[in-house]
TORTITI-274516 format. One record per residue (C-alpha): residue in one letter; x, y, z. Coordinates in steps of 0.2 Angstrom, whole numbers, padded with zeros to 4 digits, always signed. Layout:
BEGIN
AXYZ/...
//
This chain:
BEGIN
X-0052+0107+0181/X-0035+0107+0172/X-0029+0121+0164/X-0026+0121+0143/X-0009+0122+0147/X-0007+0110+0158/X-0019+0098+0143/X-0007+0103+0131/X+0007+0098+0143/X+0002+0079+0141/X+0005+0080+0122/X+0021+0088+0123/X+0028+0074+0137/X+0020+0059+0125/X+0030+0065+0111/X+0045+0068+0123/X+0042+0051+0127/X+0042+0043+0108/X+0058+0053+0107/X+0066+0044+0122/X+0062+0029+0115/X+0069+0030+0097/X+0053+0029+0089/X+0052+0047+0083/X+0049+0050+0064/X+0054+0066+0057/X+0052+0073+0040/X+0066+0075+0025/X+0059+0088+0014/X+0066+0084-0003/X+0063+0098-0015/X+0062+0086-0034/X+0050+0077-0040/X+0051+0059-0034/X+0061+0047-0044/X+0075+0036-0041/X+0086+0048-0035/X+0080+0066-0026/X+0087+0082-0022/X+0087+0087-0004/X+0083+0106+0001/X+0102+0107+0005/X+0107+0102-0014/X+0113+0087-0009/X+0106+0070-0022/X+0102+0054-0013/X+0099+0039-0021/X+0081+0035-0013/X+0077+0019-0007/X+0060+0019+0002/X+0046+0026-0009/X+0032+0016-0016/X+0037+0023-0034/X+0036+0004-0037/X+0037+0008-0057/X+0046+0024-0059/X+0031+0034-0063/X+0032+0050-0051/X+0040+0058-0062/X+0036+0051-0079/X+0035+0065-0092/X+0018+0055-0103/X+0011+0057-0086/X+0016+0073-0081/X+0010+0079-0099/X-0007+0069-0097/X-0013+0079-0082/X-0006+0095-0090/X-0021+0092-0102/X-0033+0086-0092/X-0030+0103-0081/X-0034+0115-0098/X-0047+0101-0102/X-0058+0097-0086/X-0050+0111-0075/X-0041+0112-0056/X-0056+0101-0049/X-0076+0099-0046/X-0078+0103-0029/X-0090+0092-0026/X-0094+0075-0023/X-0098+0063-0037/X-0117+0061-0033/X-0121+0077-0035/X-0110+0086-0050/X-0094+0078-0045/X-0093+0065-0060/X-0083+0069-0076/X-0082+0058-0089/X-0064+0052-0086/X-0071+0049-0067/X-0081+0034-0076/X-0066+0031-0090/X-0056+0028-0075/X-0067+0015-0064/X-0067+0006-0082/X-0051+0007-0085/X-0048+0000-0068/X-0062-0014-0070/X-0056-0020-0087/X-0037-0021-0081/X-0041-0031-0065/X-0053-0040-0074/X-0070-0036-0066/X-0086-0032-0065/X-0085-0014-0059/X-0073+0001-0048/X-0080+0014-0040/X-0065+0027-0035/X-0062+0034-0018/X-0049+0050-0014/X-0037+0036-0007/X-0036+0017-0003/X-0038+0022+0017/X-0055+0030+0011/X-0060+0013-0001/X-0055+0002+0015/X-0066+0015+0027/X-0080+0015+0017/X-0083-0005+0016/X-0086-0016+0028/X-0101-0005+0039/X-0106-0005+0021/X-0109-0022+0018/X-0108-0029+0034/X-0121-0029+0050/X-0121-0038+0067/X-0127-0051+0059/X-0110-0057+0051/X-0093-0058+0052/X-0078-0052+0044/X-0061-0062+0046/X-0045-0054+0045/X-0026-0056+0046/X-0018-0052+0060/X-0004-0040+0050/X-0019-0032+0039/X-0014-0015+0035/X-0022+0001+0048/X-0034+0007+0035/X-0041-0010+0034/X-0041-0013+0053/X-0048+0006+0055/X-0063+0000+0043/X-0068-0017+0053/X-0067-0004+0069/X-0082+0006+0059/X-0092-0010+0055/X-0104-0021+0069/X-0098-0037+0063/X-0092-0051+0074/X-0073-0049+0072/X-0060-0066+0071/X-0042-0063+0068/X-0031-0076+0062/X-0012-0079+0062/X-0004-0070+0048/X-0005-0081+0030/X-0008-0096+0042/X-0022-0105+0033/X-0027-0118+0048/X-0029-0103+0059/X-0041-0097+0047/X-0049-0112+0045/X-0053-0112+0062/X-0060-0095+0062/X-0070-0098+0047/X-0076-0112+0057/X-0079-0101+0075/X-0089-0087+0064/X-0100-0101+0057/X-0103-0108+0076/X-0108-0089+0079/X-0121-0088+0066/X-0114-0077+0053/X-0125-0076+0039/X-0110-0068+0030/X-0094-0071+0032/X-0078-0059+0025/X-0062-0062+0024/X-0051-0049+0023/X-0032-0047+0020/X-0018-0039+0013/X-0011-0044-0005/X+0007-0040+0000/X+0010-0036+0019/X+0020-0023+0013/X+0030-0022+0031/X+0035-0039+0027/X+0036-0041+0009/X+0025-0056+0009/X+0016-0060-0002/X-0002-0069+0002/X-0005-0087-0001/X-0022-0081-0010/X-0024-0095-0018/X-0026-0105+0000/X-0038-0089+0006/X-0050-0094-0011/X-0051-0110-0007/X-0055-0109+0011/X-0067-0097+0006/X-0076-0108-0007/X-0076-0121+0006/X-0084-0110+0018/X-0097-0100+0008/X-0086-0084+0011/X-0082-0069+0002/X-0062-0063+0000/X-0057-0046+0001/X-0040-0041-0004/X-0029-0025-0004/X-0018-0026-0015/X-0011-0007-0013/X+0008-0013-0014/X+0005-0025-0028/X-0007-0019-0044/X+0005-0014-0058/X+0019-0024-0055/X+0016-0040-0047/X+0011-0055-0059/X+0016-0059-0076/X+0004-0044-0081/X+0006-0033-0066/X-0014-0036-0063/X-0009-0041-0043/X-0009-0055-0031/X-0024-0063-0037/X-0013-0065-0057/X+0001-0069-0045/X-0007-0084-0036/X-0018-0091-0051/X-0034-0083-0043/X-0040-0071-0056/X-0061-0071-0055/X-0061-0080-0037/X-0058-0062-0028/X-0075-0054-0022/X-0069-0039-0019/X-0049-0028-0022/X-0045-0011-0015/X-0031-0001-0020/X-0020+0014-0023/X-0016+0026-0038/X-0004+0033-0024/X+0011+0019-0024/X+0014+0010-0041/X+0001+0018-0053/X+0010+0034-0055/X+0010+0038-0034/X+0001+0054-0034/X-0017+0048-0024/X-0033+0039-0025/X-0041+0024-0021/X-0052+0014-0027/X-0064-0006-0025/X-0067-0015-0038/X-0075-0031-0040/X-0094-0039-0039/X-0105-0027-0048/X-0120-0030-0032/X-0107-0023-0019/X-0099-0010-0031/X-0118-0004-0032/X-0121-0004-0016/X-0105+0006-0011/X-0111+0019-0024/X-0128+0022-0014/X-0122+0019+0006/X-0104+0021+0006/X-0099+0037+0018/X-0083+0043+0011/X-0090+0040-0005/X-0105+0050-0002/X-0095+0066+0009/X-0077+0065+0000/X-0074+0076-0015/X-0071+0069-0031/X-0056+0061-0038/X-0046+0077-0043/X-0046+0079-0062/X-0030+0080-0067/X-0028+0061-0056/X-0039+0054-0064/X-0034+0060-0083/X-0015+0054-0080/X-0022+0040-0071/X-0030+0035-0088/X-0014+0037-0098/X-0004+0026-0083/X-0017+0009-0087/X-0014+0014-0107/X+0007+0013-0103/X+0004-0004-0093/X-0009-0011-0105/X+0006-0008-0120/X+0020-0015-0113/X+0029-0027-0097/X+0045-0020-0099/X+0043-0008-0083/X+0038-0021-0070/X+0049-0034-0079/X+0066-0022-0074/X+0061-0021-0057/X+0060-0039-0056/X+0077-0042-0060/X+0083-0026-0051/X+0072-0034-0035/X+0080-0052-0039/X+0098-0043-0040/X+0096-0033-0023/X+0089-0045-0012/X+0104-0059-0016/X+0116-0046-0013/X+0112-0042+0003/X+0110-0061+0006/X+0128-0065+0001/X+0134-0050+0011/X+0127-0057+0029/X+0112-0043+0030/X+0097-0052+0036/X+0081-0049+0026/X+0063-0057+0026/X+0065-0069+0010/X+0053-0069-0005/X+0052-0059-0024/X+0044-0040-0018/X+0053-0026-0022/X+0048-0021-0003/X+0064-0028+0007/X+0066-0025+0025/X+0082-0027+0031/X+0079-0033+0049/X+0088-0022+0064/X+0078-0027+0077/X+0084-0011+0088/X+0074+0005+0087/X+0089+0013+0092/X+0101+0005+0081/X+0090+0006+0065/X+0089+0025+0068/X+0107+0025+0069/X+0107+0017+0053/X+0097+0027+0043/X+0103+0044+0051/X+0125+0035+0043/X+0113+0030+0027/X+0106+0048+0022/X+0124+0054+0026/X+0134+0043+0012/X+0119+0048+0000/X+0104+0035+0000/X+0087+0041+0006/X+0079+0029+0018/X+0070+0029+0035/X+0070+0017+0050/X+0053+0008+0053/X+0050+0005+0071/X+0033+0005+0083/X+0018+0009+0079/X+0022+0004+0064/X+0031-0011+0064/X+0029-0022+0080/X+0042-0019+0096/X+0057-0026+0093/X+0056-0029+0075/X+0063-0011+0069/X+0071-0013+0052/X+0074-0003+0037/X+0062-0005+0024/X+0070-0004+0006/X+0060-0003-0009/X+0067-0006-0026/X+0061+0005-0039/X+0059+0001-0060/X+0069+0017-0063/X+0083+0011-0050/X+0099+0001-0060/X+0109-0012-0054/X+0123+0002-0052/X+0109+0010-0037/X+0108-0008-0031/X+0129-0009-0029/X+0129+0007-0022/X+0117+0004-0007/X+0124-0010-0001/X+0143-0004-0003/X+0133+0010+0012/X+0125-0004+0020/X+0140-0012+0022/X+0151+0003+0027/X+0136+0010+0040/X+0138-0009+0047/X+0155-0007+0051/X+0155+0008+0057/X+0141+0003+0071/X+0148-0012+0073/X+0133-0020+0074/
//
């Protein structure tokens, strides 16, 4: 029988190993508010580069002010979960705000987007069906289908033949439903979904089309209403996950909205619905304001498409390789896990904020660093980062 110790020793020697091999992550406590540029806990300001703070809301002060209220309003939280006396007003103000902007029938929020993807598919799904996803789904979906006992067919990222073909093999198997599930923006990538090939597979087929669209809502499409506005889809999208943690203000929660008969169904079977505290009031209050500030105005998601736009030729005309396409998400491609820590270690030195992706989270052998534009970054920022991309390139030489 092994000793703790010697249990504990296999922990220590597997992160001793990920160190070895370049993949450790570590943490750069910054002691700001999150924004376009941060203060570290040394006092030195970096321009940062790799937060989700797609609009530039973290630190917005309407927001900020809004869940001021709502804390001398509806208090510090409900300590409960929603069926029981966890549901305030603004908890069902929320889901309707959510409903109205992504234009469907109903929302029902969740403590985060992992939680909304957790909690559906063994929902809605049994042995006798099958769900269909993309092979560079994010973990939370992948986690889900683990949960669920449907027949599982993966197809090649955003490849609809391959899809065709496993809508085909699930209906050779007998699915009396059939799911497809994938991504809005493979957010590792910056690709966007051809959504519009998923629908019409799915009409084809008799399926159902579900969609997280986490790094999307807010700021992709003309309205910022996400990859279904983006790809000419709106109403043909069964179901849509997503975050309040990236774009829509980046504090937390999640939340699925779409057909009112699964939306109902979540409500009543739906595990971290039914054993998760409530969305936090204050969340939800400034949440409210958030849809309010998009509902008014473009002019948010508008600057961080020309900022995006502005970025992603520079790097272009100065030899960096990046993955092409419109997302503010913008890997520039290192390949090396070594190298790309070498590269964001030079980086955070000369003042921009980012961090090196590598395996598990990216594949082996496709390590980058994964820049995201923000709407309160200015084409200054943009010249700036690349001036340090390109100084950090030839200093590596590589």
């Amino acid at each position: 029988m092994a000793r703790k110790d010697d249990i504990l020793s296999i922990y220590t020697k597997e992160v001793e190993d990920i160190k070895e091999a370049g993949l450790f992550k570590g943490e750069a406590p910054f002691v700001s508010p999150q924004g376009a540029k941060v203060i570290m806990e040394d006092g030195r300001e970096l321009l940062c580069m790799c937060a989700n703070n797609y609009l530039g809301l973290g630190d917005n002060p309407r927001l900020i002010e809004a869940a001021k209220k709502t804390y001398d309003e509806k208090g510090y939280g409900v300590a409960s979960v929603r069926f029981i006396c966890g549901t305030q007003d603004i908890h069902k103000k929320l889901e309707k705000k959510i409903s109205d902007f992504l234009g469907t029938d109903d929302t029902i929020l969740y403590s985060s987007c992992f939680d909304a993807n957790g909690g559906l598919f063994e929902t809605i799904l049994t042995a006798d069906d099958a769900v269909i996803s993309d092979e560079l789904n994010h973990a939370s979906i992948i986690d889900g289908v683990r949960l669920c006992k449907a027949k599982r067919f993966r197809y090649k990222n955003n490849n609809m033949e391959d899809l065709e073909a496993q809508l085909k093999a699930a209906d050779e198997a007998g699915a009396r439903v059939k799911l497809i599930a994938t991504d809005g923006v493979f957010s590792m990538d910056g690709i966007i979904c051809n959504l519009k090939g998923v629908c019409d597979l799915a009409d084809k087929y008799n399926a159902l089309v579900m969609v997280d669209d986490s790094h999307a809502v807010g700021f992709v499409g003309a309205h910022g209403r996400g990859t279904a506005e983006h790809c000419g889809v709106e109403g043909r999208v069964d179901i849509i996950t997503g975050t309040l943690g990236k774009a829509l203000g980046g504090a937390s929660g999640g939340y699925t909205s779409g057909r009112k008969e699964i939306i109902d169904l979540l409500r009543q079977r739906s595990r971290p619905y039914l054993f998760s505290n409530s969305l936090a009031p204050a969340i939800a209050g400034a949440s409210i304001e958030m849809f309010n500030m998009l509902e008014e105005s473009t002019e948010l998601r508008d600057h961080l498409e020309e900022v995006t736009a502005y970025y992603r030729q520079q790097l272009v005309d100065n030899g960096f390789d990046i993955i092409p396409g419109t997302h503010p998400c913008v890997p520039v491609m290192l390949y090396d896990e070594r190298l790309a820590g070498e590269y964001a270690k030079k980086m955070m030195e000369k003042g921009v904020y980012v961090v090196a992706f590598s395996y598990p989270v990216v594949p082996k052998g496709r390590a980058r660093i994964r820049t995201q534009v923000c709407a309160s970054h200015t084409k200054e920022d943009i010249d700036f980062i690349v001036k340090c991309f390109k100084e950090t390139r030839d200093e590596i030489g590589k």
